[in-house]
N, C-alpha and C positions, 0 to 999 in steps of 0.2 A: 504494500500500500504506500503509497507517496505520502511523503513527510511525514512518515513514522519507521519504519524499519530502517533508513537511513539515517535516523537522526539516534539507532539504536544499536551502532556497529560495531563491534568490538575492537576491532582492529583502529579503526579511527578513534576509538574513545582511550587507546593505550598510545596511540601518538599523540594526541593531544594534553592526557599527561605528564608523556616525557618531555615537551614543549613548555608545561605548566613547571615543570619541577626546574629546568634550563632558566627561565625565567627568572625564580624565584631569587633575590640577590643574598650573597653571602650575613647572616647578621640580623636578617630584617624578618619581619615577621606580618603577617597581610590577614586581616580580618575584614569577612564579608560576612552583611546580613543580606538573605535571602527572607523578604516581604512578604512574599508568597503563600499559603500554605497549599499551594500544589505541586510549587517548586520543592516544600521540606519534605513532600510524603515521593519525589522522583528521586532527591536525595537519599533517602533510607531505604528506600526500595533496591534501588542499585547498588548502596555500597559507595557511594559517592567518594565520602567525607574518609571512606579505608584509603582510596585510591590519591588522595592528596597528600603533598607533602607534610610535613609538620608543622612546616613552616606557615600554613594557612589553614586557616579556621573560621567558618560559617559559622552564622549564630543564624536561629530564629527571629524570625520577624512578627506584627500584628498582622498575617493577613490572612487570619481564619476569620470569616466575620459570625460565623456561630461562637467562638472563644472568646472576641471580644464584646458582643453584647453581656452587660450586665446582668447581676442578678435579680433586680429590681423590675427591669424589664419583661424577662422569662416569670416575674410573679404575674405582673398585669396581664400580659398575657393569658396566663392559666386564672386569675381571675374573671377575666372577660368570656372567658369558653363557659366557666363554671358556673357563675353569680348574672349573666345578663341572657341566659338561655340562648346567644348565637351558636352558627356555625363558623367554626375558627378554620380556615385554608392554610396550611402553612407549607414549605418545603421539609421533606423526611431528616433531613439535621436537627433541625427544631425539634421534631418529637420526642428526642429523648435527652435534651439539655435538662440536667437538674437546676433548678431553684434554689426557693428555702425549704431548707429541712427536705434535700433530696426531691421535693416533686417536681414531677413533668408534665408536659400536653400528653405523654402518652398514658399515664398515670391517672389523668384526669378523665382522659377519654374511657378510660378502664371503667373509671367512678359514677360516669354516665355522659359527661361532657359529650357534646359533639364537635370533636375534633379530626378534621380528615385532611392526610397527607396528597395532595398535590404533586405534579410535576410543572403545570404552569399554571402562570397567572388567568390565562385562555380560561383553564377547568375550577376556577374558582366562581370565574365569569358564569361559567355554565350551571353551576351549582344553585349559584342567584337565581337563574332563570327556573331553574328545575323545582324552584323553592320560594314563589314568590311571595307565601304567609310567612316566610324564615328572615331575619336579617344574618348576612354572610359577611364575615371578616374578614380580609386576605393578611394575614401577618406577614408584610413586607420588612425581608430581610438582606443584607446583602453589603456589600462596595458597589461600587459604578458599572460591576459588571451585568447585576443583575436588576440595579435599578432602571432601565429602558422598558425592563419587561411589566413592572411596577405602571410607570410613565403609560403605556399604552395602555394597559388593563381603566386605568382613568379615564383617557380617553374615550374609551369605547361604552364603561359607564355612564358616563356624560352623554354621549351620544344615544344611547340605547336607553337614557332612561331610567336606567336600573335605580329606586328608590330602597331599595333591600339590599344595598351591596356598596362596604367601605373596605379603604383599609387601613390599618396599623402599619405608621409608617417609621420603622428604623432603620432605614438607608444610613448607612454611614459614608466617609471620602477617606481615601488613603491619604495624601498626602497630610492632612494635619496627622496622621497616625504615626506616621514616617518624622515629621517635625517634633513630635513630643517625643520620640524614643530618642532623637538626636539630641532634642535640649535635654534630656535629663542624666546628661554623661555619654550620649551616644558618639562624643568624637571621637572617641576611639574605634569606630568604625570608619576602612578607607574605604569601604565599598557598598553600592546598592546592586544587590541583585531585585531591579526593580519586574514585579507583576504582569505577565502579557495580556491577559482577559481584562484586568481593569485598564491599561494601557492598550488596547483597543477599542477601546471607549472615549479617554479621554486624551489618547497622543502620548509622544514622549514632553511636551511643552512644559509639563506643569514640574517636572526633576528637575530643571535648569536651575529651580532655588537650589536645589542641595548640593547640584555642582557647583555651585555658586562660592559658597560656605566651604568646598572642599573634599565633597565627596566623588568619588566615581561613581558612575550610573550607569549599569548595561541591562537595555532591556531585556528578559530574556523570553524563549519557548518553556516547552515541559516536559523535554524528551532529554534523557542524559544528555548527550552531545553538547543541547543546546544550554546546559546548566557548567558543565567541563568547559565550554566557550566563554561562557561569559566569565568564570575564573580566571581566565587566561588573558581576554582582554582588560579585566580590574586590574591585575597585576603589571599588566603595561601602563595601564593609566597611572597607576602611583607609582613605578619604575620613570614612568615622564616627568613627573611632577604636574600635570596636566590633567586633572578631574574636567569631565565633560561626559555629555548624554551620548550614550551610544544607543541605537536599533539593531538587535543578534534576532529581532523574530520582526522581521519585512516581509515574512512569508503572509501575516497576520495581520499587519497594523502600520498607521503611517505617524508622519509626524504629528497630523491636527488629530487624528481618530475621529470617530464615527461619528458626524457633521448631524447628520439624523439623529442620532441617540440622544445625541446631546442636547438639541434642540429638544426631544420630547422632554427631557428631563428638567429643563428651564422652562416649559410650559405648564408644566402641573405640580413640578417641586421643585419651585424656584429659591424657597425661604431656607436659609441656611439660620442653624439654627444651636446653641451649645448641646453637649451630649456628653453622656458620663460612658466611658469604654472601663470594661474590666483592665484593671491595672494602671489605665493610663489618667485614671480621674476624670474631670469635666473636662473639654477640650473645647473651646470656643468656635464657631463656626464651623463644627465638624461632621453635619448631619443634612440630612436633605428632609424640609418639611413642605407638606401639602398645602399648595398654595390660596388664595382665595376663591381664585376661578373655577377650584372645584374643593371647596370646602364642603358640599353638602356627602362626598365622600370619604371624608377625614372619622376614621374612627373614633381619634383621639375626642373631636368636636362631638360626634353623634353622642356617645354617651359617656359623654363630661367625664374624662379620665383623667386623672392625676397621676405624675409619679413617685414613686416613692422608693426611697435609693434600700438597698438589702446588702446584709454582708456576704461574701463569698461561704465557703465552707474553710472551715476551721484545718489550717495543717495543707489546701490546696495549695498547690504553689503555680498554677495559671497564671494569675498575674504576672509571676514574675518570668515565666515561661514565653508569654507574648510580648512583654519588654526584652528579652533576649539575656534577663539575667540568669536566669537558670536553665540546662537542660532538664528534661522532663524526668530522666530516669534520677538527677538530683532531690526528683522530691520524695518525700517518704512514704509515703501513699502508693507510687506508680507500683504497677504489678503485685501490688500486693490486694490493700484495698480497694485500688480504684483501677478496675480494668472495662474494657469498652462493652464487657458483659453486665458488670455493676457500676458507671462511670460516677466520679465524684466532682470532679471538672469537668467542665466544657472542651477541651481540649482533650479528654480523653474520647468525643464522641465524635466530635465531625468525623469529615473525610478529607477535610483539612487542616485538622488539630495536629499540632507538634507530637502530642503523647501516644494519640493513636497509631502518628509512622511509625514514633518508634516501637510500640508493640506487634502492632500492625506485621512490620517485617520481621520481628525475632531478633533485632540487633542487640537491643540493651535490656532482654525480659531477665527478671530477677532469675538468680540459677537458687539450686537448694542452698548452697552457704549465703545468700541471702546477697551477693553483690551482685550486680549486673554484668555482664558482659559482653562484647560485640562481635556480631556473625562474620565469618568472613564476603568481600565485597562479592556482589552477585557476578558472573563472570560476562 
């Protein structure tokens, strides 16, 4: 299949790190955060992070947008399914994000809620239709990738009429995500392995701040190759002294990105608005809210919801997993108590959660003497 087997060759992915390792200067040492989390889950899948020098070191990034919504949020959420008799739409990640005190939308739905997993925002649409004595929630979640699909489901409300049908809207934006891990000690990071789904939405434009400040920028794919490149190119950039935006996935996405998407998204969630991210606190401007023009869709509005902030779980280390301070098998929880069958973080559930790769693939699962240790790299 084109641009996938090739971006997964073995032979090229062993030249490419003998190229990475030639590179590497005597002395120095090259830390990359990878944004991503489809990038972190191509990382532990392959063996990535075995096949690098020592001299360079990846860290995790915020970009699981199920690990960074709050806890506060996943509450309202399950109290709007439970206390206001809707039907809640959500994508399959959501369902099993724990709360407070452990509950979920799937948990709730068990309780009686009527809570049903989605694939688009279309089938939430339908649902409306299919139900028009029911009012229907879509719990919009996501980065910039999957707010378009958000943006249009609006539109088509609006047009269609739909008086039974809002949504909850927690869009978030990466770059203030990317800004608040940098301010908070992230110079010590020389490199961004910046996102390619949300960077086909919004362009590589908006990184030029972080090159600005001194980071390297490579956008990248999600196929090894394309993760081993963009290593190779960060390490040129701070071998130059020259930070600056690179495109490693043009197969995908251009400079401005998707001119349409964007537009929808300033049409019906033009309000930028603060938002509390796990770990990263309130972040100013960092969320995308439903605008006026279609405020009769706004969940928040239809039945007057408030937020109310909630503490993490006691002993999770998420937060500090999506700031890049901790690897996941550093927390005391992973693999013991908190596995993707009983999760206790968020990040142990996506399928873009840090905790999940690393269980996921077997690299860092607790052994019986109770330390973790890592698989060898896939070949």
């Amino acid at each position: 299949m084109r641009f996938m087997h090739e971006f997964r060759d073995g032979e090229l992915g062993r030249g490419i790190c003998t190229t990475i390792a030639e590179a590497c200067r005597p002395g120095r040492n090259y830390v990359f955060m990878e944004v991503c989390g489809g990038h972190t889950h191509t990382i532990a899948r392959y063996g990535l992070e075995a096949l690098l020098p020592a001299q360079v070191r990846l860290v995790h990034g915020p970009g699981c947008p199920v690990c960074v919504l709050p806890t506060g949020r996943i509450d309202g959420a399950i109290a709007l399914a439970r206390d206001q008799g809707v039907i809640l739409c959500t994508y399959g990640d959501m369902m099993r994000v724990p709360g407070s005190h452990r509950t979920s939308l799937i948990q709730a739905k068990a309780a009686g809620a009527d809570v049903r997993m989605v694939l688009s925002t279309l089938r939430a649409l339908e649902i409306a239709k299919e139900n028009p004595d029911r009012q229907v929630v879509f719990l919009g979640i996501g980065f910039e990738t999957t707010s378009p699909a958000t943006a249009i489901a609006l539109k088509m409300a609006r047009r269609e009429a739909l008086a039974n049908f809002s949504v909850l809207c927690d869009h978030v934006l990466t770059p203030p995500a990317i800004q608040a891990v940098l301010g908070e000690g992230g110079e010590a990071l020389q490199g961004l392995i910046a996102p390619g789904h949300v960077s086909a939405v919004i362009g590589t434009r908006p990184y030029q701040a972080f090159a600005d400040r001194g980071q390297a920028v490579y956008v990248a794919g999600f196929e090894p190759l394309d993760i081993l490149q963009a290593v190779l190119m960060l390490i040129r950039q701070v071998n130059e002294g020259r930070p600056r935006v690179e495109n490693g996935y043009a197969r995908a996405l251009t400079e401005d990105g998707n001119l349409r998407a964007q537009a929808a998204i300033a049409e019906t969630m033009p309000d930028l608005r603060s938002f509390e991210w796990r770990g990263l606190g309130v972040l100013p401007q960092s969320a995308l809210q439903i605008g006026e023009a279609f405020a009769d869709f706004d969940a928040e509005r239809r039945f007057a919801l408030t937020y109310a902030p909630a503490p993490d779980a006691k002993s999770c280390a998420c937060a500090d997993v999506i700031r890049g301070r901790r690897r996941p098998e550093e927390c005391k929880l992973f693999g013991s108590v908190c596995t993707p069958d009983d999760p206790i973080g968020s990040c142990m559930v996506s399928n873009e959660g840090a905790c999940a790769a690393h269980w996921r693939y077997g690299r860092h699962r607790p052994q019986r003497g109770g330390e973790a240790s890592a698989a060898p790299a896939a070949a």
